[in-house]
C-alpha positions as CSV (number, residue, x, y, z in Angstrom):
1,X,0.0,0.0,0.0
2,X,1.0,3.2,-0.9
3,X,1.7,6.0,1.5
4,X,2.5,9.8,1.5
5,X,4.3,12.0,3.9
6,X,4.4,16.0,3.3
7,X,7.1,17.7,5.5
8,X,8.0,21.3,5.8
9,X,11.5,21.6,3.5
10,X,14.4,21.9,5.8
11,X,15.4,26.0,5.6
12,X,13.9,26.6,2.6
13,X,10.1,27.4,2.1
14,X,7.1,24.8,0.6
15,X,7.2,21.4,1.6
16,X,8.0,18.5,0.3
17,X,6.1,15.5,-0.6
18,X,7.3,11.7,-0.4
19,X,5.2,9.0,-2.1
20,X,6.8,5.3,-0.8
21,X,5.2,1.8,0.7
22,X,7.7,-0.6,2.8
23,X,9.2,-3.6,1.1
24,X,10.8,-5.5,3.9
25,X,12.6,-3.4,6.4
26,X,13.3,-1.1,3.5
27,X,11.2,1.5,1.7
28,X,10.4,1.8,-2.3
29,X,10.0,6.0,-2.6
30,X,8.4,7.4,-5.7
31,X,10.7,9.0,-7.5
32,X,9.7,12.9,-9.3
33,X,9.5,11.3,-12.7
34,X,7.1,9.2,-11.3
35,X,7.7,5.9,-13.6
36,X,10.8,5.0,-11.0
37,X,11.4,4.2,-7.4
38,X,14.0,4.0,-5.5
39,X,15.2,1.4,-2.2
40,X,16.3,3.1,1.2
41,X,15.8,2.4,4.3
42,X,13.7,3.3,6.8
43,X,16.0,6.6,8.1
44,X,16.7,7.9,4.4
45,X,13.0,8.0,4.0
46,X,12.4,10.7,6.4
47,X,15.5,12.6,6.0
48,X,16.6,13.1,2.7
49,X,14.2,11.0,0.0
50,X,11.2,12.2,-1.3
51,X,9.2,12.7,-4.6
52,X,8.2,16.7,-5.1
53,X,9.0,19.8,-3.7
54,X,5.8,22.2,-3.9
55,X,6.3,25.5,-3.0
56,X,3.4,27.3,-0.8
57,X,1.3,28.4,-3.6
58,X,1.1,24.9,-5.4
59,X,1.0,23.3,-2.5
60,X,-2.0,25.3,-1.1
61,X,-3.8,25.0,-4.9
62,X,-2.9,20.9,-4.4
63,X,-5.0,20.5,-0.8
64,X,-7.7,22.7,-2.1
65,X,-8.5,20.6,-5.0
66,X,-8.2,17.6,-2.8
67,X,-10.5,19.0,-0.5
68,X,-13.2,19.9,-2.9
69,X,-13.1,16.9,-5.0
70,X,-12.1,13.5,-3.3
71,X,-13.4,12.7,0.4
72,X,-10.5,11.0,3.2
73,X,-10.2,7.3,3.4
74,X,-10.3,8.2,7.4
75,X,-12.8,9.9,9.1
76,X,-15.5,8.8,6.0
77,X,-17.9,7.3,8.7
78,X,-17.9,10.6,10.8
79,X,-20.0,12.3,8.1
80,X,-23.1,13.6,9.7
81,X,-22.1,13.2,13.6
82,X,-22.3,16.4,14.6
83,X,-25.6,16.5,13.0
84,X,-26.7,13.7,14.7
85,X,-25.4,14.7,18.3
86,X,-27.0,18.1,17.6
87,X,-30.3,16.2,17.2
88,X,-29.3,14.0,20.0
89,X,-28.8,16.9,22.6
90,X,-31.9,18.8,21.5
91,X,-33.9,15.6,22.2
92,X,-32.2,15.3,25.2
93,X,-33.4,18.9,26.3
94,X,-37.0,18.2,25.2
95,X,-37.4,15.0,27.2
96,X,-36.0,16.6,30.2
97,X,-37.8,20.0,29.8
98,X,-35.0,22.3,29.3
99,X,-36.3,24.0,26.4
């Protein structure tokens, strides 16, 4: 399974972006021309590998079009629950006559 992992770039500004999943005790990382990857292990991979560098203003265009278009894998089943603890806790109130 793929993962990603977006980091603030060390002194510089934007962030940068690795695209990897673990083979072993090693990791396969994405490379930029995204047709190759590459083997490190586990400390490269969080130090000096990864696939983009986005500067602030494509990075910013990149979670906005994420945002509007595709829902998260996690949290998907929390749709709706402050809806329904809204309606809860007015329910509650009726029933116990503080409204």
């Amino acid at each position: 399974m793929w993962e990603v992992q977006i980091q603030d770039r060390v002194g510089r500004w934007g962030k940068q972006m690795s695209i990897f999943r673990k083979v072993g005790n090693n990791y396969e990382v994405l490379c930029n021309d995204l047709n190759t990857v590459e083997m490190v292990d586990n400390g490269a991979l969080t130090v000096d590998k990864h696939t983009f560098n986005l500067d602030p203003d494509v990075f910013e265009a990149l979670v906005n079009a994420i945002h509007k278009d595709f829902k998260p894998s996690e949290g998907k089943f929390t749709e709706g629950k402050l809806e329904a603890t809204t309606g809860h806790l007015n329910d509650l109130r009726q029933l116990l006559k503080l409204k």
